[in-house]
C-alpha positions in Angstrom: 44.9 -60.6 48.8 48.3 -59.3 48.4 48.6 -59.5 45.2 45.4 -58.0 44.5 46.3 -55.0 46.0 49.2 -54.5 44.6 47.9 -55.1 41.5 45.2 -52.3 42.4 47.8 -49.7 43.4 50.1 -50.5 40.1 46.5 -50.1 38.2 46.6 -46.5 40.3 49.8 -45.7 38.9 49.5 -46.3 35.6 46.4 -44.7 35.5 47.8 -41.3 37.2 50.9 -41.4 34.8 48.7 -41.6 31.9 46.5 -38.7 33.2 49.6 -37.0 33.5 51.2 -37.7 30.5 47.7 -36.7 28.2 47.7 -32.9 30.8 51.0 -32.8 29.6 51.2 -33.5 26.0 47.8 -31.4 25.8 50.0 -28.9 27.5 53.2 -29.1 25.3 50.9 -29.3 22.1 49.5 -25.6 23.3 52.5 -24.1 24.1 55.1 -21.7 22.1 57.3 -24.9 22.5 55.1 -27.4 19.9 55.8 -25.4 17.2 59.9 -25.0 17.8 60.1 -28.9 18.4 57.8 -29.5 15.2 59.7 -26.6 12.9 61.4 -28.9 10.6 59.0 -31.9 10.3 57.8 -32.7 7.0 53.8 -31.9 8.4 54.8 -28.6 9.7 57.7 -26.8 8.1 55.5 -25.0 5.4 53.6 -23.4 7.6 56.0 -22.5 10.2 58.0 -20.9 8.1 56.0 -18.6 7.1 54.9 -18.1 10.9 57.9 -17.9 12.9 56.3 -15.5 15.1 54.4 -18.0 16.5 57.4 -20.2 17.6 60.5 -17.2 18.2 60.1 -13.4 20.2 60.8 -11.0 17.6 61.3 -7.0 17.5 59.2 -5.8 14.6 61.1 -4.0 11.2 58.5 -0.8 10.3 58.5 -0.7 6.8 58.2 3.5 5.6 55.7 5.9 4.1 56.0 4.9 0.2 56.1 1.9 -1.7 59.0 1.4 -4.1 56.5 0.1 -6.4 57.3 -2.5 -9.1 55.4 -2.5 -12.8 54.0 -5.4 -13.8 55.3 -7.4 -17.2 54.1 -10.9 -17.0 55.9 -13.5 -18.8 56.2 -17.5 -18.8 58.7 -19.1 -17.3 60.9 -21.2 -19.2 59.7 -24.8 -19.5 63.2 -26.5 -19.3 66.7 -26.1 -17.7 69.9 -27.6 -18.9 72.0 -29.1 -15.8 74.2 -32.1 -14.8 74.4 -33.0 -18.5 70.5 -33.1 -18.9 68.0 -31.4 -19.9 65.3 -30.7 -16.5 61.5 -29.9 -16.4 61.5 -26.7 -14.2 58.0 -27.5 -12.8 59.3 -30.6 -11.7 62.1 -28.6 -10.2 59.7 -26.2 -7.9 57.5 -29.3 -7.0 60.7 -31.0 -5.8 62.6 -28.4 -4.3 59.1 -28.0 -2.3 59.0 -24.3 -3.6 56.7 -21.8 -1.4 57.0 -18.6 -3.5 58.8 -17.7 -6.6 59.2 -13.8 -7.8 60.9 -12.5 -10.6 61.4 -9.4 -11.6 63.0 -7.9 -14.9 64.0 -3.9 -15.2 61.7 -3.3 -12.1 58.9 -5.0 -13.3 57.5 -8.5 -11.5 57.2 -10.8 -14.5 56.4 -14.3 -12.3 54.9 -14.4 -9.1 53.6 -17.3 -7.4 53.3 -18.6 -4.2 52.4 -22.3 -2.8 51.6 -24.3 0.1 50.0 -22.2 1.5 51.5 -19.0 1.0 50.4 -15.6 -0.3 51.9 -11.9 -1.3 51.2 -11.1 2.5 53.0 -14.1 4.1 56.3 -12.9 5.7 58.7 -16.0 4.9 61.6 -16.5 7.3 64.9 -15.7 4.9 67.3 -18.3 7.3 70.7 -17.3 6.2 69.3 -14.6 3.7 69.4 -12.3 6.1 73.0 -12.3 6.9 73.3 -10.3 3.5 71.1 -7.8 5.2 72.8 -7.7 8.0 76.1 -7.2 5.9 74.2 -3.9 4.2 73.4 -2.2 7.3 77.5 -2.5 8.4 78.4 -0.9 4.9 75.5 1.8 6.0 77.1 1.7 10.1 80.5 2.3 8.3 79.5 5.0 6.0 77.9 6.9 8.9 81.4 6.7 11.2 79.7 4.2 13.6 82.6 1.9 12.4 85.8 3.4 12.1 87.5 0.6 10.1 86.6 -3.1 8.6 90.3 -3.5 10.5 89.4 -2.9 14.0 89.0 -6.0 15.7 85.6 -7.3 16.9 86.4 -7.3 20.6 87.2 -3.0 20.3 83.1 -2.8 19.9 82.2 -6.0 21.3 84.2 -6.1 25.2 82.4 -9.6 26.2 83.7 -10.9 22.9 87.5 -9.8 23.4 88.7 -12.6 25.5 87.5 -14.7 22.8 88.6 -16.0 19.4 86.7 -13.1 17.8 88.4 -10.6 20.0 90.9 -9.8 17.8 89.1 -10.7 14.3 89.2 -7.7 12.2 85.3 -7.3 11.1 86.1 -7.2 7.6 87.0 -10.9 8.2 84.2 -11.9 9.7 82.2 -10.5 6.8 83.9 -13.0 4.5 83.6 -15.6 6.9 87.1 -15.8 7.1 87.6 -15.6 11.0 89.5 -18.4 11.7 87.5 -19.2 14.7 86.7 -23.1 15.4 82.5 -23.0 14.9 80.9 -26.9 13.9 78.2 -25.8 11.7 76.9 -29.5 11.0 73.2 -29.5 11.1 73.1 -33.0 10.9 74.8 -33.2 14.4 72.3 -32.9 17.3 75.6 -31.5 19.2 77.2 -29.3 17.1 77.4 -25.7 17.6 75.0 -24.2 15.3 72.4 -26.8 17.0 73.7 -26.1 20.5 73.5 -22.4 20.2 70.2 -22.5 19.2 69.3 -25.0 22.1 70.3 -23.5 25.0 69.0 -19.9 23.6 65.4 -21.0 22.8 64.7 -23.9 25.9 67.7 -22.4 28.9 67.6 -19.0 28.0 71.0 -18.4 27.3 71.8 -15.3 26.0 73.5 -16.1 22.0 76.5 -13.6 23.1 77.3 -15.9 25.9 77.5 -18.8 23.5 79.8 -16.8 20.9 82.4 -15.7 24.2 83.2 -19.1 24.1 84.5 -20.0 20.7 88.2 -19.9 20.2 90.4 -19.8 17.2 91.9 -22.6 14.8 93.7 -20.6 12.3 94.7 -16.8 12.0 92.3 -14.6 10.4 92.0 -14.1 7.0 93.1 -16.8 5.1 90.7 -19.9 4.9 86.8 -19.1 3.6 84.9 -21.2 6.0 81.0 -20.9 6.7 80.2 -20.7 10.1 76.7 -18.7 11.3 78.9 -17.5 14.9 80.8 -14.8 12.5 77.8 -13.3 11.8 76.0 -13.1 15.0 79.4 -11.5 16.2 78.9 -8.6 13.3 75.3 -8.4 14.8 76.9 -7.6 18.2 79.4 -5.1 16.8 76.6 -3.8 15.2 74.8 -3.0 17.6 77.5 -1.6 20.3 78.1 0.4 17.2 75.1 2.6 16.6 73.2 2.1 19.9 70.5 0.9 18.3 69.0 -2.8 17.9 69.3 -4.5 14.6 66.0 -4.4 13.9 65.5 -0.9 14.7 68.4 0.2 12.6 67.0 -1.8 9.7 64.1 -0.2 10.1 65.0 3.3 9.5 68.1 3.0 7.0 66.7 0.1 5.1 63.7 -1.1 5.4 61.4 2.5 5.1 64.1 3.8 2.6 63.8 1.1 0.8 60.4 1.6 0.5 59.1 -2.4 1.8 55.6 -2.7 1.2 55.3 -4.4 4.7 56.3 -4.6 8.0 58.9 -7.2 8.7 60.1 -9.5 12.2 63.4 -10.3 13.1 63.2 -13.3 15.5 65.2 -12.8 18.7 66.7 -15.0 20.8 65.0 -15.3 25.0 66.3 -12.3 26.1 65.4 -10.1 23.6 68.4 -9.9 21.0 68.0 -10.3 17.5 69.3 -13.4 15.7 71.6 -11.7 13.6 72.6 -14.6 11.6 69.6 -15.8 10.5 65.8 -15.0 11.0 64.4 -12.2 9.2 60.9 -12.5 8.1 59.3 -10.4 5.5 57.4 -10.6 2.6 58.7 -12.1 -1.2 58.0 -8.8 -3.1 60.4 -7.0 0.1 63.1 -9.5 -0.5 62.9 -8.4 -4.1 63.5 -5.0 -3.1 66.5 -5.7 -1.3 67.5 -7.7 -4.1 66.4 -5.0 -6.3 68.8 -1.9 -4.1 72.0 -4.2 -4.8 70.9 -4.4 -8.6 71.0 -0.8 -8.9 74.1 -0.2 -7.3 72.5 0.4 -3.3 69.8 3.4 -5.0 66.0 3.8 -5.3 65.4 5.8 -7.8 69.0 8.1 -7.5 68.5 8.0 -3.6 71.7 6.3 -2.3 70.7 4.1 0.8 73.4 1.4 1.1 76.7 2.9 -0.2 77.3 2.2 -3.6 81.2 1.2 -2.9 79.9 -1.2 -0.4 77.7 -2.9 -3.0 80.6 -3.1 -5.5 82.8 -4.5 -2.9 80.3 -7.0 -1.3 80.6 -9.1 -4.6 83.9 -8.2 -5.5 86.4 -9.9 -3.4 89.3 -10.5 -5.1 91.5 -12.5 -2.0 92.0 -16.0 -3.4 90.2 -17.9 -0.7 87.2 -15.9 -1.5 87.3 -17.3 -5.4 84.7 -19.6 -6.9 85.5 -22.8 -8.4 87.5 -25.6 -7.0 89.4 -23.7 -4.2 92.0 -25.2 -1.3 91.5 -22.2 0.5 87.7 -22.7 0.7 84.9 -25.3 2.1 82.8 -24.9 -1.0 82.6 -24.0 -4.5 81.1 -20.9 -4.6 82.9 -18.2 -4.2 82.4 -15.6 -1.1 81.8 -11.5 -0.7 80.8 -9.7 2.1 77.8 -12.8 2.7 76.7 -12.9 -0.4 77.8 -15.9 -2.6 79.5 -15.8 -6.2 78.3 -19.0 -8.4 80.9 -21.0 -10.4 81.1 -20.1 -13.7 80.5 -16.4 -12.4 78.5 -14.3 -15.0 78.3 -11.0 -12.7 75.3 -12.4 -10.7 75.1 -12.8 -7.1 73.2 -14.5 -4.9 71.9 -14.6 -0.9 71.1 -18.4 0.2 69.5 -19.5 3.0 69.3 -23.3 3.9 65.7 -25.1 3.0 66.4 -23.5 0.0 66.0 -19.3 0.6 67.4 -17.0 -2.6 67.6 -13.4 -3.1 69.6 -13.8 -6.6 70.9 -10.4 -8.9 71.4 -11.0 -12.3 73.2 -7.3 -13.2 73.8 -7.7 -16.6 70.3 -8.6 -17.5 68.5 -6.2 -15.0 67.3 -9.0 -13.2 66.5 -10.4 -9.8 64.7 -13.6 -8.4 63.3 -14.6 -5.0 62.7 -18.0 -4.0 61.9 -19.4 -0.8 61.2 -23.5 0.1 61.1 -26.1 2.4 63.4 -28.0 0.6 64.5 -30.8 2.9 67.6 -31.7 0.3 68.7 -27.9 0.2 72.4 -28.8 0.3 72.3 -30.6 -2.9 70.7 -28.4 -4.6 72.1 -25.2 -4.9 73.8 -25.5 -8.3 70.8 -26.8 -9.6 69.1 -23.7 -8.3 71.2 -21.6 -9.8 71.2 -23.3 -13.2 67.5 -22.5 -13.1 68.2 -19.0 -12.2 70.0 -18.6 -15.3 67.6 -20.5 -17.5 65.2 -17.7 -16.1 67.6 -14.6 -16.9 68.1 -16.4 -20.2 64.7 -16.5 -21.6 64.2 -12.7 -20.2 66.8 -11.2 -22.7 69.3 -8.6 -21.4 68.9 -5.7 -19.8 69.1 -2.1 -21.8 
């Protein structure tokens, strides 16, 4: 008899734990919380990326009244790509690289446009680390305008919950060229490492991203070792902000975004309480990313209107300090050489290029008038950057040069 009703009541049990664990998956696969802990799985990353505002806050970027139109020119895309000693199949390339759009425009006019998986002219693609070379345009245009006094002045002078910090006393100018010096583990392979951390306790504990930056400290003095880490830039969105009074978004907006001329309205994802994720996390359309691209191409102008400074444009991918050079460098963690976040490829032909990881491009070809957007789910991004920018060229190649 015992037995039997102990046998009844563990039958209970089980019974009410599974109830509850079906309410609460049903629960969890409702909420705004699915989608973050599903965001990079293979099922689920095309879409979401192309629908972060599903999974993040955000504070909308109004685009303006006109269109900075493009022509139209179409041409074919080159069938083949010489890399790694081979000749490549680019087709193969976009299928692999799991390729969700692909622009590219020539002397202003779109000449390739496709999108995949999905995707469409009207799908606002998250740009990842793309958007830390917008965020880099708007200090040029804070700097221009006397919000910034000085790329020397320290971080902490705008930034007073970062001065007891490692970034206290980084001049900004050296956090633009991710040369800070502060100690930032940007592994994204490591469930605990910083990058992965900061975004944890932001998105599920609510804690504010500037909290998470006051508590970096310094390895090295400023200035003399090029080393990627995502912290320098949200620290430039702070300084940024305190700067012009005005949130990164909003700032975009009106002295980038609507002079620009975007065709659409674009998102920057925020973190909990509200505060844009500067080093990452725009989301805007393909054609809009060209535009940006397009700005730098033509020295910061639409159409003789100066919008980001043209001196700022020169020196964002003209850094001559010698950890900032492409190539094999000791004073570097990669290859390609470094600006004010944008990279310079090896071999450097005068282009330029934005990257984003998963395999986001913004990439200005000056010589040849030309620039190319590509966004992906590429789970092997890392790897693939050189080949990415061997098809670039390939691209630019088979357009001719510019006038």
């Amino acid at each position: 008899m015992l037995l039997r009703r102990i046998g009844r009541v563990l039958l209970w049990i089980v019974a009410v734990l599974t109830v509850i664990a079906v309410a609460g998956f049903l629960w969890l696969r409702q909420s705004p919380y699915w989608a973050g802990l599903t965001l990079f799985s293979d099922a689920h990353r095309g879409e979401n990326f192309r629908n972060m505002d599903r999974i993040f806050p955000y504070r909308e970027v109004r685009r303006g009244e006109t269109v900075w139109e493009f022509d139209r020119a179409p041409q074919s895309l080159p069938a083949t790509y010489a890399f790694d000693g081979e000749i490549r199949d680019i087709a193969a390339f976009l299928d692999r690289t799991e390729t969700t759009g692909l622009l590219v425009v020539h002397r202003g006019a779109i000449t390739h446009e496709e999108y995949r998986l999905g995707a469409d002219e009207t799908s606002l693609f998250t740009s990842w680390s793309v958007a830390k070379s917008v965020l880099s345009a708007l200090i040029g245009i804070a700097l221009e305008e006397g919000h910034i006094a000085s790329l020397s002045d320290p971080i902490g002078q705008y930034v007073p919950a970062l001065a007891g910090s490692g970034y206290g006393d980084v001049p900004i100018k050296d956090a633009l060229t991710m040369s800070s010096g502060v100690d930032f583990d940007e592994d994204y392979d490591n469930p605990r490492s910083d990058i992965n951390m900061l975004f944890l306790n932001a998105m599920i504990f609510g804690t504010p991203i500037e909290d998470s930056i006051a508590e970096l400290q310094s390895i090295r003095a400023p200035g003399e070792f090029n080393q990627y880490i995502s912290s320098d830039t949200m620290a430039l969105g702070l300084v940024l902000e305190a700067a012009t009074g005005m949130r990164v978004a909003d700032y975009l907006s009106s002295q980038l975004w609507g002079p620009m001329g975007a065709e659409f309205d674009a998102t920057w994802s925020t973190d909990r309480s509200g505060r844009e994720i500067a080093l990452c996390c725009l989301n805007a359309s393909l054609r809009d990313y060209a535009r940006f691209g397009r700005l730098f191409l033509e020295g910061g102008a639409r159409d003789g209107e100066q919008i980001v400074p043209a001196e700022w444009v020169h020196d964002s991918v003209n850094q001559i300090a010698a950890h900032l050079q492409p190539g094999e460098n000791p004073l570097s963690d990669w290859t390609f050489g470094y600006g004010y976040k944008w990279w310079i490829p090896e071999d450097p032909q005068g282009d330029f290029t934005a990257i984003g990881v998963w395999g986001q491009y913004v990439y200005v070809h000056p010589d040849h008038e030309v620039v190319i957007v590509k966004t992906s789910t590429d789970p092997d991004f890392d790897d693939n950057d050189h080949e990415t920018i061997a098809v670039f060229r390939a691209i630019v190649a088979e357009l001719g040069p510019g006038e």
